[in-house]
PDB file of N, CA, C, O and CB in Angstrom:
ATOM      1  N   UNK A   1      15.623  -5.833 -15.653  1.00  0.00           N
ATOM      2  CA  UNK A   1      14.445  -4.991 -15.791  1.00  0.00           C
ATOM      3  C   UNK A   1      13.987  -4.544 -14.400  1.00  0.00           C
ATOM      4  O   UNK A   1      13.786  -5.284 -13.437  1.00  0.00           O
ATOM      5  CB  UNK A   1      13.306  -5.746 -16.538  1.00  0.00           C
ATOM      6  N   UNK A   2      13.858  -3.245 -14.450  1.00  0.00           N
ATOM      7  CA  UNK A   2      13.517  -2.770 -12.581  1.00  0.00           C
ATOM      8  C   UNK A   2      12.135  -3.152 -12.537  1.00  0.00           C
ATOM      9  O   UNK A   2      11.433  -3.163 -13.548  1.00  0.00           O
ATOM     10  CB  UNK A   2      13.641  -0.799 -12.002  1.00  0.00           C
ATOM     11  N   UNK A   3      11.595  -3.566 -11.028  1.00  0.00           N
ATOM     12  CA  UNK A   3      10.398  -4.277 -11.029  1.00  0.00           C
ATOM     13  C   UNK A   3       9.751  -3.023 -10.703  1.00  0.00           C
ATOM     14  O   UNK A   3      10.202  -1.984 -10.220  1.00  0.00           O
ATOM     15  CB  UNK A   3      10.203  -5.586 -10.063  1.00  0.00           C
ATOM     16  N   UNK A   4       8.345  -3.431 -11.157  1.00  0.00           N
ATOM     17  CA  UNK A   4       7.191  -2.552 -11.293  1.00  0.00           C
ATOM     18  C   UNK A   4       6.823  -1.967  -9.810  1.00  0.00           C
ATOM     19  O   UNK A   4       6.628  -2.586  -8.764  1.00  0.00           O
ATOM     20  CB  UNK A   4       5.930  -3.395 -11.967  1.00  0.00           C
ATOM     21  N   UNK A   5       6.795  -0.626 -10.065  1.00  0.00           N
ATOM     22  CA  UNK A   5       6.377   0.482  -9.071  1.00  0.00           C
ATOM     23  C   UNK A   5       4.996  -0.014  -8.717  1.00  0.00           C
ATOM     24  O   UNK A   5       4.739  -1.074  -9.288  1.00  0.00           O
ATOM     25  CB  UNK A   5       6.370   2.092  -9.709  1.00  0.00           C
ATOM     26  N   UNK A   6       3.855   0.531  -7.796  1.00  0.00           N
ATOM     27  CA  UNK A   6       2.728   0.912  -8.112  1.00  0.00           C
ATOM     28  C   UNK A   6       2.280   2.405  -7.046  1.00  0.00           C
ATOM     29  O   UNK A   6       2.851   2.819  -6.037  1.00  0.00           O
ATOM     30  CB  UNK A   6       1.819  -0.461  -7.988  1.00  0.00           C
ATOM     31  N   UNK A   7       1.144   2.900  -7.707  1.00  0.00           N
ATOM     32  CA  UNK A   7       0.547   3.964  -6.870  1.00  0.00           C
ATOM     33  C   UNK A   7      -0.232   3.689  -5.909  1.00  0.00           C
ATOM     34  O   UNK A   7      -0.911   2.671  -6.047  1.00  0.00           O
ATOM     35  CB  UNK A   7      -0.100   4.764  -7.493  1.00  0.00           C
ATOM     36  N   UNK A   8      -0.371   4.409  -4.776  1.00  0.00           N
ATOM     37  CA  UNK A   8      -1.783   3.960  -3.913  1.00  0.00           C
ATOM     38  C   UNK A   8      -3.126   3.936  -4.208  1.00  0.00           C
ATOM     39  O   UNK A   8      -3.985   3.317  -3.580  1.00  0.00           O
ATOM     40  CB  UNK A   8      -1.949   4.635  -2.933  1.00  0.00           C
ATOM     41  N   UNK A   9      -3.332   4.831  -5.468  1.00  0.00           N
ATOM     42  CA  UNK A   9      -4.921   4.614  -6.265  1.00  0.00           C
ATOM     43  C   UNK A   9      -4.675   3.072  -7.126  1.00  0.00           C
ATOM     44  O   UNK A   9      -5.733   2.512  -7.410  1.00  0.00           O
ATOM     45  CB  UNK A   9      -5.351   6.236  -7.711  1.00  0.00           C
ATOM     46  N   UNK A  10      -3.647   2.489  -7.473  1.00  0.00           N
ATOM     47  CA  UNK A  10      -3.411   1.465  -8.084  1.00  0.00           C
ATOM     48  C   UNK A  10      -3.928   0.444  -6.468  1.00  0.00           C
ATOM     49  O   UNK A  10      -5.111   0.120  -6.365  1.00  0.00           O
ATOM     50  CB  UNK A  10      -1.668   1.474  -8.856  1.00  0.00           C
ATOM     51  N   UNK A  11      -3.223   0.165  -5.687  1.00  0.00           N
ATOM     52  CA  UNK A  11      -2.623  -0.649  -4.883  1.00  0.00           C
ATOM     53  C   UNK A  11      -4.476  -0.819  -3.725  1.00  0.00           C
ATOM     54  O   UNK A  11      -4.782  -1.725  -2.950  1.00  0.00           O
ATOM     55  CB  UNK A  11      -0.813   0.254  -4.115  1.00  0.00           C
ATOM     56  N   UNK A  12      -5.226   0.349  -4.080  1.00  0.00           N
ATOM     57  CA  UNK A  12      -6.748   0.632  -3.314  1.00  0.00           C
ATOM     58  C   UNK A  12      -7.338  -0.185  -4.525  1.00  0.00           C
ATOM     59  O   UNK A  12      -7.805  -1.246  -4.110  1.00  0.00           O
ATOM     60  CB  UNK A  12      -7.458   2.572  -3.045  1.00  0.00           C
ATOM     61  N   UNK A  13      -7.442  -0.067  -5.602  1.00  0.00           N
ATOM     62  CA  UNK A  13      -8.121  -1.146  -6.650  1.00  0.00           C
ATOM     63  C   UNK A  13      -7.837  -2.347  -6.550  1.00  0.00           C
ATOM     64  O   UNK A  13      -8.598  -3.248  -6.903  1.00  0.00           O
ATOM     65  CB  UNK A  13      -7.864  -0.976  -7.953  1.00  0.00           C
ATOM     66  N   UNK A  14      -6.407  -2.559  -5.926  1.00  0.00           N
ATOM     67  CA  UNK A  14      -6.229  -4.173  -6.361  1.00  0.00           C
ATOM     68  C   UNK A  14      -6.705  -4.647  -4.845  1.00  0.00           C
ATOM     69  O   UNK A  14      -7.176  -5.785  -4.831  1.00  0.00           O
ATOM     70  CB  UNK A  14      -4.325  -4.795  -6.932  1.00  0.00           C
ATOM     71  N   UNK A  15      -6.672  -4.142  -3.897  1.00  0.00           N
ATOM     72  CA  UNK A  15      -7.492  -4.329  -2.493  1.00  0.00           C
ATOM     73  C   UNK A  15      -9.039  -4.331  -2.187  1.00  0.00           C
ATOM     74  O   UNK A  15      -9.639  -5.046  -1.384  1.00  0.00           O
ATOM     75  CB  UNK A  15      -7.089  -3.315  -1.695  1.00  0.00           C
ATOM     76  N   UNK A  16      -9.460  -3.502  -2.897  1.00  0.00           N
ATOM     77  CA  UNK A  16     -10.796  -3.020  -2.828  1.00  0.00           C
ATOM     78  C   UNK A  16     -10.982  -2.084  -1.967  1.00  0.00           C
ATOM     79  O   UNK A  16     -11.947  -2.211  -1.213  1.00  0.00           O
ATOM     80  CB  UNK A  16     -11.658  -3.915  -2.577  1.00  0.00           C
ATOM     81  N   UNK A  17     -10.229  -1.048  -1.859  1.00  0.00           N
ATOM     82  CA  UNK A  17     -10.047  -0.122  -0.903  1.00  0.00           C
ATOM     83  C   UNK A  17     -10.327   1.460  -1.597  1.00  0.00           C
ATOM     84  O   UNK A  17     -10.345   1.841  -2.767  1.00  0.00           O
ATOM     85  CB  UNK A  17      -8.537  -0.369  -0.304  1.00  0.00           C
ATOM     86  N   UNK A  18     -10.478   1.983  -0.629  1.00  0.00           N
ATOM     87  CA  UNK A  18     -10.099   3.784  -0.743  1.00  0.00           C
ATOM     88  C   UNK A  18      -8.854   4.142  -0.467  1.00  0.00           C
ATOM     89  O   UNK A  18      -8.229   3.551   0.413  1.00  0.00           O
ATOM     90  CB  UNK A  18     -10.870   4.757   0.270  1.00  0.00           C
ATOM     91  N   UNK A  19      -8.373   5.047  -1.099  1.00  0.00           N
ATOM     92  CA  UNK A  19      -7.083   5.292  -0.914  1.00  0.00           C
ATOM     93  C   UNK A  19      -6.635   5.800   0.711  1.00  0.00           C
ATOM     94  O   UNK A  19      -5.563   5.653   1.299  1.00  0.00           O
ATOM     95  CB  UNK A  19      -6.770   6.331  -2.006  1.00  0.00           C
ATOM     96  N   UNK A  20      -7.960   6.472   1.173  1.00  0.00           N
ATOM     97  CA  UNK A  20      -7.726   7.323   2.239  1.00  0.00           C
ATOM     98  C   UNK A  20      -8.329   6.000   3.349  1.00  0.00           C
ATOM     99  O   UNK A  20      -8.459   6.258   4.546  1.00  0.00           O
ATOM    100  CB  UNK A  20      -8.639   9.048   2.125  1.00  0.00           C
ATOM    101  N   UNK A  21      -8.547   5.093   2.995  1.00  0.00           N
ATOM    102  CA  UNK A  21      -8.277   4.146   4.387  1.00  0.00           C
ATOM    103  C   UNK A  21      -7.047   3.325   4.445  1.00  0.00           C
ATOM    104  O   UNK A  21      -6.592   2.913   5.512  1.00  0.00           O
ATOM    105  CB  UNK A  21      -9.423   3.064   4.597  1.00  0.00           C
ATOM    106  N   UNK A  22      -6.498   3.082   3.257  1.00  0.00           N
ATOM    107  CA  UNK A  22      -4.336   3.002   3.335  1.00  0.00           C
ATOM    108  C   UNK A  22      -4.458   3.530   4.132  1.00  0.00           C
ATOM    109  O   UNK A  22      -4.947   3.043   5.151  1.00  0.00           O
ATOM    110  CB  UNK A  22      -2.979   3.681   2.289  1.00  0.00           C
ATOM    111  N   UNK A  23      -3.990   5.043   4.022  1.00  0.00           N
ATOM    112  CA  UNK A  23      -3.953   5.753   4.884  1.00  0.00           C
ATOM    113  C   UNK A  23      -3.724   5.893   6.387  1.00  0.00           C
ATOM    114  O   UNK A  23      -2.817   6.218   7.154  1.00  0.00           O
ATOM    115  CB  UNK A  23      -4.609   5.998   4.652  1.00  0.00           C
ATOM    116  N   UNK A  24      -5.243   5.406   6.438  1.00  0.00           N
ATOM    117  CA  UNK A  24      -5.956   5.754   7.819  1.00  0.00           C
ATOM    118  C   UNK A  24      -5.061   4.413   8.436  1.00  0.00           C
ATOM    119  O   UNK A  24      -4.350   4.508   9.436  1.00  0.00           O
ATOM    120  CB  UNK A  24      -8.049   5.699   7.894  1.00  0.00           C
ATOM    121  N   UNK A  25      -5.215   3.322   7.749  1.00  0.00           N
ATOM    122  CA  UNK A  25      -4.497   2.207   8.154  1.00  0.00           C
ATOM    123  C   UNK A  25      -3.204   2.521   8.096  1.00  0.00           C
ATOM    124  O   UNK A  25      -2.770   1.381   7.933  1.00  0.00           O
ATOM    125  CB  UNK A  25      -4.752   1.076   7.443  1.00  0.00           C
ATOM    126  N   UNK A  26      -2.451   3.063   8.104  1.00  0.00           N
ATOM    127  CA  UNK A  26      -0.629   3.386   8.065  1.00  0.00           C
ATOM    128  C   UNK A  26      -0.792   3.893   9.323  1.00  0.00           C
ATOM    129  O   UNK A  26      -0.436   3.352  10.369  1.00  0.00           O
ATOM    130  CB  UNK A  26       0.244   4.627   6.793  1.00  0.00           C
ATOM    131  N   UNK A  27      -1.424   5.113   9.173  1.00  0.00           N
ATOM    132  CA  UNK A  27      -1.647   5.685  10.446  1.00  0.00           C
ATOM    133  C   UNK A  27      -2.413   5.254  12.096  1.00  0.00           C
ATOM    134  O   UNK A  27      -2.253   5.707  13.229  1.00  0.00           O
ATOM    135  CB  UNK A  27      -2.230   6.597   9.965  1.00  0.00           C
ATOM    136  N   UNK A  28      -3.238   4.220  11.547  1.00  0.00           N
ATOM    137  CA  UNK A  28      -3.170   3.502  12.988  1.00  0.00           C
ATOM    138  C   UNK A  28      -2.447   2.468  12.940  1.00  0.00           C
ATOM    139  O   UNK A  28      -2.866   1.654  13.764  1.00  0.00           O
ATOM    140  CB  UNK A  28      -4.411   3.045  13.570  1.00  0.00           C
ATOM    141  N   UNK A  29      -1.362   2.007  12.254  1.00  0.00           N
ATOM    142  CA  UNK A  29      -0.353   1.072  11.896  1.00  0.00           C
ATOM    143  C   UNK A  29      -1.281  -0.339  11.966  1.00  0.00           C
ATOM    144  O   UNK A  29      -1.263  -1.037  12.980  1.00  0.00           O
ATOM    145  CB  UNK A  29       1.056   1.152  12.990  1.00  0.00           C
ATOM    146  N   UNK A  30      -1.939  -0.617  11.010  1.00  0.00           N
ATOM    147  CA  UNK A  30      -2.417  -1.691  10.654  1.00  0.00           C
ATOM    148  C   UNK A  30      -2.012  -2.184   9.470  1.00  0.00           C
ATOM    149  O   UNK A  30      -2.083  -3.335   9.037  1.00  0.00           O
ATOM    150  CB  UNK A  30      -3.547  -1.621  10.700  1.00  0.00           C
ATOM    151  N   UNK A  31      -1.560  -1.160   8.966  1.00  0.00           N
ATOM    152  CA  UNK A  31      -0.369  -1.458   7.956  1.00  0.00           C
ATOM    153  C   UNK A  31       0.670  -1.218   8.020  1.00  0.00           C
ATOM    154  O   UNK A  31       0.760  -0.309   8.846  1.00  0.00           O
ATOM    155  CB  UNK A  31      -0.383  -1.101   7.001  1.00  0.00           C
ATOM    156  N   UNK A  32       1.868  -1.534   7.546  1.00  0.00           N
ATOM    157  CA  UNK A  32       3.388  -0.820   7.645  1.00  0.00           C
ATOM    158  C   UNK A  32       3.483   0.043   6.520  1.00  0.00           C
ATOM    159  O   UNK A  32       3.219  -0.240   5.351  1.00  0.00           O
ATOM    160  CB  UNK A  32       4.719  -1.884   7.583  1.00  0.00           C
ATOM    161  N   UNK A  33       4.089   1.672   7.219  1.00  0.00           N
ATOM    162  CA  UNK A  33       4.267   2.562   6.138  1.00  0.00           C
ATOM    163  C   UNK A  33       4.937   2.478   5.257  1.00  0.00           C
ATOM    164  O   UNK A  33       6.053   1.973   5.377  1.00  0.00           O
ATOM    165  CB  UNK A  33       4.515   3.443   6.355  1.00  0.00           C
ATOM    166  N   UNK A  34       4.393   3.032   3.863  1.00  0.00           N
ATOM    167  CA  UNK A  34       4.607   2.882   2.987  1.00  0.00           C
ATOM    168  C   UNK A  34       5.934   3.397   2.482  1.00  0.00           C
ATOM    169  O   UNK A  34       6.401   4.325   3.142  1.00  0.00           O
ATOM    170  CB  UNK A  34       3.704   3.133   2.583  1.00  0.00           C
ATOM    171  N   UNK A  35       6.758   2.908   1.260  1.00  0.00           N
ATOM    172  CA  UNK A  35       7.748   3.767   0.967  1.00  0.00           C
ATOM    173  C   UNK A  35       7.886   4.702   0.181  1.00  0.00           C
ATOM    174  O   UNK A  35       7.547   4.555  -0.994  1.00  0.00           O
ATOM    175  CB  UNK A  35       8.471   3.320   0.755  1.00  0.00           C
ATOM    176  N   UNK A  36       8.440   5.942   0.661  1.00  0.00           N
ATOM    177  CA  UNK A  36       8.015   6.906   0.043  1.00  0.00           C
ATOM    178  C   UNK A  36       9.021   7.669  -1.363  1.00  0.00           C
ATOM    179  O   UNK A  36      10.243   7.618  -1.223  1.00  0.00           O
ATOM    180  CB  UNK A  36       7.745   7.752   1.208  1.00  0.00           C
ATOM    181  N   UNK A  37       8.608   8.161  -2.306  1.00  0.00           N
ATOM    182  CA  UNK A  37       9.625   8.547  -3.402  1.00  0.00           C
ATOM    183  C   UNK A  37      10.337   9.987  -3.133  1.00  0.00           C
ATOM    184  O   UNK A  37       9.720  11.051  -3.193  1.00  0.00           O
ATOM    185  CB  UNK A  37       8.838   8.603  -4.863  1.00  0.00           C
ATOM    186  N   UNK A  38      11.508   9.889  -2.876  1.00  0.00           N
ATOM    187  CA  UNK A  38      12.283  10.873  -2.350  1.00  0.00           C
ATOM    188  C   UNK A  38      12.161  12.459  -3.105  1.00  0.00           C
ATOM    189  O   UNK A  38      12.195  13.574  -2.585  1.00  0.00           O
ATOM    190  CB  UNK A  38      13.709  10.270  -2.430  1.00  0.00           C
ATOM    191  N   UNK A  39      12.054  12.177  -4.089  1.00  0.00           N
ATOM    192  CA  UNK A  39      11.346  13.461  -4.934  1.00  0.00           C
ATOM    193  C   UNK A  39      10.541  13.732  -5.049  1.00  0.00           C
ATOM    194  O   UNK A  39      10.621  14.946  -5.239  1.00  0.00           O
ATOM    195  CB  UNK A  39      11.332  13.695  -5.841  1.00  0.00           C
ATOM    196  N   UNK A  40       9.028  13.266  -5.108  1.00  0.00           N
ATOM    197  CA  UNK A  40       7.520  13.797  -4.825  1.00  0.00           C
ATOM    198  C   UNK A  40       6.819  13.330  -3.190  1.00  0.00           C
ATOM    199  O   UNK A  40       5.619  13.526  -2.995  1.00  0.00           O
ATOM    200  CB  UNK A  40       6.460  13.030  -6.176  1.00  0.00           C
ATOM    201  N   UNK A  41       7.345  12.963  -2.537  1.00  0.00           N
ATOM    202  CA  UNK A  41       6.878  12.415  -1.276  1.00  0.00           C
ATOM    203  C   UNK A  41       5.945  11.215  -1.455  1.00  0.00           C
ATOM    204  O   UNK A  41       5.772  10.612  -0.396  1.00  0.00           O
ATOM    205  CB  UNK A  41       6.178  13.488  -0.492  1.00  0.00           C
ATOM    206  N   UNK A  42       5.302  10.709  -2.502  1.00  0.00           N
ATOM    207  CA  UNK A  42       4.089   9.749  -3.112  1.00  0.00           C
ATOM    208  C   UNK A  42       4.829   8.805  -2.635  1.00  0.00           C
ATOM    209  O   UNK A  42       6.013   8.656  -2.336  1.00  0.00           O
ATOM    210  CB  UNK A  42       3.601   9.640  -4.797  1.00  0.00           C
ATOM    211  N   UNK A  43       3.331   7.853  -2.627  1.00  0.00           N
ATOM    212  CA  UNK A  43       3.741   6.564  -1.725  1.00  0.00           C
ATOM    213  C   UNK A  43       3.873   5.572  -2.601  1.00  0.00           C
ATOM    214  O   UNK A  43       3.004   5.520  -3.471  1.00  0.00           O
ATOM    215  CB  UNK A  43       2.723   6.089  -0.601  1.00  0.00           C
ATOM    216  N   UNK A  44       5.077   4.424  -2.626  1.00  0.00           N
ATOM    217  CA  UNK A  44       5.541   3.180  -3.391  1.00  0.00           C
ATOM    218  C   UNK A  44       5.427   2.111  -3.078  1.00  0.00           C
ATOM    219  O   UNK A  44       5.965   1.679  -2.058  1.00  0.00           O
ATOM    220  CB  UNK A  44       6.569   3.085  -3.625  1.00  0.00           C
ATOM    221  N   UNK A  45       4.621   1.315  -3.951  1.00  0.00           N
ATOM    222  CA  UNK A  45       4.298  -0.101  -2.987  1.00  0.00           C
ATOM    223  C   UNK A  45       5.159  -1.428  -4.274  1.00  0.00           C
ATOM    224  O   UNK A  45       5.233  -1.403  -5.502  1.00  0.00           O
ATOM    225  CB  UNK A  45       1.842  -0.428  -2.704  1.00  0.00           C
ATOM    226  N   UNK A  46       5.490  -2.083  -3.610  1.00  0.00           N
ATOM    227  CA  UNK A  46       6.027  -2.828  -4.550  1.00  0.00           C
ATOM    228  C   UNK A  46       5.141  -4.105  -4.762  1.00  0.00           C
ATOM    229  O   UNK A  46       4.178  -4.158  -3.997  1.00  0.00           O
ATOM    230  CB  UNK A  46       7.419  -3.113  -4.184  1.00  0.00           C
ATOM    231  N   UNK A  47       5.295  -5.342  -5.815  1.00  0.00           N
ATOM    232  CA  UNK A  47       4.527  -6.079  -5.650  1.00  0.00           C
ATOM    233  C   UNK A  47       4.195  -7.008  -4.213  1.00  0.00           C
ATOM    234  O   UNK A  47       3.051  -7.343  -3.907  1.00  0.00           O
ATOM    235  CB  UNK A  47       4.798  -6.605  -6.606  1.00  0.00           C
ATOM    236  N   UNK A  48       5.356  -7.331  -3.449  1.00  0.00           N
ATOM    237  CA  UNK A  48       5.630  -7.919  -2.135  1.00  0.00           C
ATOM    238  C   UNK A  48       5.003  -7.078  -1.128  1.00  0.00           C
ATOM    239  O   UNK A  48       4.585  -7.717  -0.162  1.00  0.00           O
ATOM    240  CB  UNK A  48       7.113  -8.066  -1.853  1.00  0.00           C
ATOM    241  N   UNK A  49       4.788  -5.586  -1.078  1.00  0.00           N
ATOM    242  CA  UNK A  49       4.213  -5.046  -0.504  1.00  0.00           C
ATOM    243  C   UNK A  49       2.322  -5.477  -0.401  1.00  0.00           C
ATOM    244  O   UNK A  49       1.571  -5.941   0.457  1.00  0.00           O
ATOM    245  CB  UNK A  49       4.733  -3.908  -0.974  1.00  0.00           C
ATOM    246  N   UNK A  50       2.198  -4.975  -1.871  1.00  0.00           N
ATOM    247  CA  UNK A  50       0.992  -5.433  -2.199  1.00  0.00           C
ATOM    248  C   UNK A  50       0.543  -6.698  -1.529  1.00  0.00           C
ATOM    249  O   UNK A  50      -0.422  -6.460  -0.803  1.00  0.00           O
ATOM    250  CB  UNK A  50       0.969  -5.567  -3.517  1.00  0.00           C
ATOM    251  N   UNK A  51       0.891  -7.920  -1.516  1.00  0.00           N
ATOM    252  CA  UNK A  51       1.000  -9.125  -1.271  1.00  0.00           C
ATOM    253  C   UNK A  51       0.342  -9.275   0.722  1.00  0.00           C
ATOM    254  O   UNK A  51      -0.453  -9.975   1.350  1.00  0.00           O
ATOM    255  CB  UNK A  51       2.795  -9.507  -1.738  1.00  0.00           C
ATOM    256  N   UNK A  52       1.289  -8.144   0.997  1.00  0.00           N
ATOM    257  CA  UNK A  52       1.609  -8.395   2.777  1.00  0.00           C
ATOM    258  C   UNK A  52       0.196  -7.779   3.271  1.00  0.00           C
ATOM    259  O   UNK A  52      -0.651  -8.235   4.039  1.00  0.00           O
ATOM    260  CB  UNK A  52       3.267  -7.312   3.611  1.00  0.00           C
ATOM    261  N   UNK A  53       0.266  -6.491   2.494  1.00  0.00           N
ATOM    262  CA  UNK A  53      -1.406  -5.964   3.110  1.00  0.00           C
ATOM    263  C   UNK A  53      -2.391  -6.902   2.553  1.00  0.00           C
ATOM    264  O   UNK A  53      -3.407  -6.988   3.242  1.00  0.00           O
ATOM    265  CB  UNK A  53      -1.988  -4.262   2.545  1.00  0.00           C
ATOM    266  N   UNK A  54      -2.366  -7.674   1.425  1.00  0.00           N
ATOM    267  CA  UNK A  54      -3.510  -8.640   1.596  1.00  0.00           C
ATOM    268  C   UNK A  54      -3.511  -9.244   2.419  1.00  0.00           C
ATOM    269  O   UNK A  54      -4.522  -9.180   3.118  1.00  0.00           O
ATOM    270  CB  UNK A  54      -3.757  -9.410   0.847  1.00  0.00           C
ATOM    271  N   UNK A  55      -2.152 -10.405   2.939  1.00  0.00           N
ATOM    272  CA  UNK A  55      -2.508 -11.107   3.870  1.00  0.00           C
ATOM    273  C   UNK A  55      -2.698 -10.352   5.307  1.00  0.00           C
ATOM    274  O   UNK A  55      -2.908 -11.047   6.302  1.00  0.00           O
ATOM    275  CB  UNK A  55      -1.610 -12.108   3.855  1.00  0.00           C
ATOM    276  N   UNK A  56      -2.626  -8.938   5.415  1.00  0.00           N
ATOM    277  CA  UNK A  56      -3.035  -8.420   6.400  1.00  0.00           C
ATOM    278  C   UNK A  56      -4.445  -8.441   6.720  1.00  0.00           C
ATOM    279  O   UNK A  56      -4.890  -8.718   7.834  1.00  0.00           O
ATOM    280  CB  UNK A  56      -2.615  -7.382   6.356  1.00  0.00           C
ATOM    281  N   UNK A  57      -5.287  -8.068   5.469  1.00  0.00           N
ATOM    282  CA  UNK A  57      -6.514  -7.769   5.214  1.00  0.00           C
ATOM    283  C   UNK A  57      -7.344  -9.043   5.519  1.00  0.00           C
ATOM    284  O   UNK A  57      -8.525  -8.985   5.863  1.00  0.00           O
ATOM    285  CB  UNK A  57      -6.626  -7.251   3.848  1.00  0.00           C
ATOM    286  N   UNK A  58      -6.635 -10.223   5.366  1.00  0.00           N
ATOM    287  CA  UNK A  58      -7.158 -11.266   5.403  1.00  0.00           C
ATOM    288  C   UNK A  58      -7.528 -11.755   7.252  1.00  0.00           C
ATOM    289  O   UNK A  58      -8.611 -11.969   7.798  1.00  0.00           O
ATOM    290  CB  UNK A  58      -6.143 -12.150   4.501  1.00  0.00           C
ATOM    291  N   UNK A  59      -6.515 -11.781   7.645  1.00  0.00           N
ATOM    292  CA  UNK A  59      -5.887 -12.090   8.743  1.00  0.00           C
ATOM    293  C   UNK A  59      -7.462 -10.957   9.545  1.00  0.00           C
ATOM    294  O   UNK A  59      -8.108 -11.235  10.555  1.00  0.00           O
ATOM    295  CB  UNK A  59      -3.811 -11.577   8.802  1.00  0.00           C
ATOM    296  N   UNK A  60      -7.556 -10.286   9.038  1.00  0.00           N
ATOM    297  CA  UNK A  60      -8.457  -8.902  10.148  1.00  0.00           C
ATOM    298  C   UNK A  60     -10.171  -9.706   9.937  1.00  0.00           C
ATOM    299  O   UNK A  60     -11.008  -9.646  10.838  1.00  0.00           O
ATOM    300  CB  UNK A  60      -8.393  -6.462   9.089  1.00  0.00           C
ATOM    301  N   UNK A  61     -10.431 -10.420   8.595  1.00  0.00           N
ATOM    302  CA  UNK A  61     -11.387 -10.558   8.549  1.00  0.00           C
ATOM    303  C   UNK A  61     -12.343 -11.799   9.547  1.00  0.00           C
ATOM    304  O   UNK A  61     -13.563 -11.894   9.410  1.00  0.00           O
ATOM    305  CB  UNK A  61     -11.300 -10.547   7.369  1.00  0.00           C
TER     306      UNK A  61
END
């Protein structure tokens, strides 16, 4: 079974985030960029992904 995708409006709910501070965070690399879907450019986070920016988020507080 292929493991579950998620969206960045998904991945800002399960953070407590705005989508556009991902973002802002990719872009001042406080996060590692995201992977992107070769046919719509949209960004793919996997569950392990999910996982790493928490303990990122954590780590900042």
């Amino acid at each position: 079974m292929p493991e579950k995708i998620y969206n960045i409006q998904e991945v800002a709910d399960f953070l407590g985030l705005y989508k556009g501070t991902i973002v802002n965070y990719e872009n001042r690399h406080i996060f590692p960029k995201a992977h992107r879907n070769p046919i719509n450019n949209y960004r793919e986070y996997a569950k392990e992904d999910i996982e790493g920016l928490r303990k990122i988020l954590k780590r900042g507080r």
